[in-house]
N, C-alpha and C positions, 0 to 999 in steps of 0.2 A: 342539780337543777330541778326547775319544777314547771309545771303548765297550770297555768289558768285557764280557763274554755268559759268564758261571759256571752251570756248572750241577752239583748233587748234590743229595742229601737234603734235607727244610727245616733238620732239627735241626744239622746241617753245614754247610749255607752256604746258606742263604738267613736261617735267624733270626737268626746272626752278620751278615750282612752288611745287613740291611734295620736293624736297629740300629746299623751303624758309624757312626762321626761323622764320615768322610771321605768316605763314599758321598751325594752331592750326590740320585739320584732311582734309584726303583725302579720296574722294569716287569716285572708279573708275570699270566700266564697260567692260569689256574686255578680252584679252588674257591672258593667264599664261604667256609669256616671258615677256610680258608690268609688269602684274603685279609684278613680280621676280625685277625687276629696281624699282617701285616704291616703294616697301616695301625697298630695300636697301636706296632709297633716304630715306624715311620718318624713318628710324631708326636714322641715323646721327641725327633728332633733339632732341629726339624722338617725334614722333607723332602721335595719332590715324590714322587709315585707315580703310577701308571698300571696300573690294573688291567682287565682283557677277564674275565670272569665268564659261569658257565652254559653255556658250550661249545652255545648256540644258532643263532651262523654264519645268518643268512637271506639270502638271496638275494630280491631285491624285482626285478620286471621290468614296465617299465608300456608299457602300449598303443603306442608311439611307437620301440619298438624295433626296427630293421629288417632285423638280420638274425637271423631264426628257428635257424638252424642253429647258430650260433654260440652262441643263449642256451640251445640245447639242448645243446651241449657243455661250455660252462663248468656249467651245475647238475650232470651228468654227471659232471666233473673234480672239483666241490665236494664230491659226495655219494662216489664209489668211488677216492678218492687215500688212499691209507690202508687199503683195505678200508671206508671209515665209520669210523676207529678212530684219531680223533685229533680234539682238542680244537675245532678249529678247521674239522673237517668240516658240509658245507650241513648241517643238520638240517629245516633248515623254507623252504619256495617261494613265495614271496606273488608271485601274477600276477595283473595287471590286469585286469577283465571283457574290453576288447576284444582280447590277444591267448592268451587263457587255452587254448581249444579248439588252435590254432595250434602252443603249445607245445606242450601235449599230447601230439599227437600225432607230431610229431618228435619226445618222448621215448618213447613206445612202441617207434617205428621201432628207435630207437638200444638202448634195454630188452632187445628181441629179439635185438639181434646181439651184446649182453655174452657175452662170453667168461670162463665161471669154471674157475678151474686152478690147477698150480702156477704161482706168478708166475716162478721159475726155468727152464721149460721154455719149448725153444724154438718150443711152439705157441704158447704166450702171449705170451712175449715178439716174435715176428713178425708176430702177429697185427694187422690193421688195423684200430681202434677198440678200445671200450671195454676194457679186461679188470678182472677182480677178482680176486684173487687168496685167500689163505684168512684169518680171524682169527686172532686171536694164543692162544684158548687157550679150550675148551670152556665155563668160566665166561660169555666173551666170547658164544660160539654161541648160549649157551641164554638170556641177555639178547635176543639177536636174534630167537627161535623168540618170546620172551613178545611182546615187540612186536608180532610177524607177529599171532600168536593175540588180541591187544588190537585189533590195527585189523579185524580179520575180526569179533568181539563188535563191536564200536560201526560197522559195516557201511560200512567202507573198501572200496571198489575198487580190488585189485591188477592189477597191468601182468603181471608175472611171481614168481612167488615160486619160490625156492629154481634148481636147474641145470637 
């Protein structure tokens, strides 16, 4: 067998193509209204699909895991690969009551030593551990700022906010 991986627009090749009658399954990453058209297209053939929905990404970690460091650096890699700005970034940490404190606070440790920059320069890029580098575009920012301002309203405890 073989994979094709297309990517453009929907109205260009995805709504062509999730309709073909030679295209055997579709895997698509994205919105509920996108996926709501797809699955209409790919019924008319009928055809497998596989859709990832909500861009929710949770990372679950239960009591029994033994290396602390490590589950503090993959949530780390989950949450700032991208900036946060991609579908498939952690959004949400479900931890087990007995190593919840644990994590915790390795990710404080590691919180403290993020480095935010140009991701181009070579502080950043030499840098040992975390870095974040900038959003993609003001719109992007001030999504970020309402978040901050919502979990401070509903009495969130922040690690670090903002540089």
């Amino acid at each position: 067998g073989a994979i094709n991986i297309l990517s453009g627009l929907g109205g260009d090749a995805g709504g062509p193509l999730a309709a073909h009658d030679d295209v055997d399954k579709v895997s698509f990453t994205g919105s509920v209204p996108t996926a709501q058209k797809i699955m209409a297209a790919a019924a008319m053939g009928p055809r497998a699909i596989s859709l990832e929905l909500g861009g929710k990404s949770p990372l679950i970690v239960f009591d029994d895991a033994t290396d602390v460091n490590a589950v503090a650096d993959w949530i780390l890699t989950g949450i700032l690969w991208g900036s946060g700005q991609v579908c498939s970034a952690t959004s949400r940490v479900l931890l087990q009551k007995g190593i919840k404190q644990q994590v915790l606070e390795k990710m404080k440790e590691r919180i403290a030593a993020i480095k935010i920059g140009n991701s181009l320069s070579d502080e950043i890029r030499n840098h040992k551990g975390a870095t974040m580098g900038p959003v993609v575009s003001k719109g992007q920012y001030d999504r970020i700022l309402s978040y901050i301002a919502q979990g401070k309203a509903e009495g969130l405890k922040f690690f670090r906010v903002g540089c």
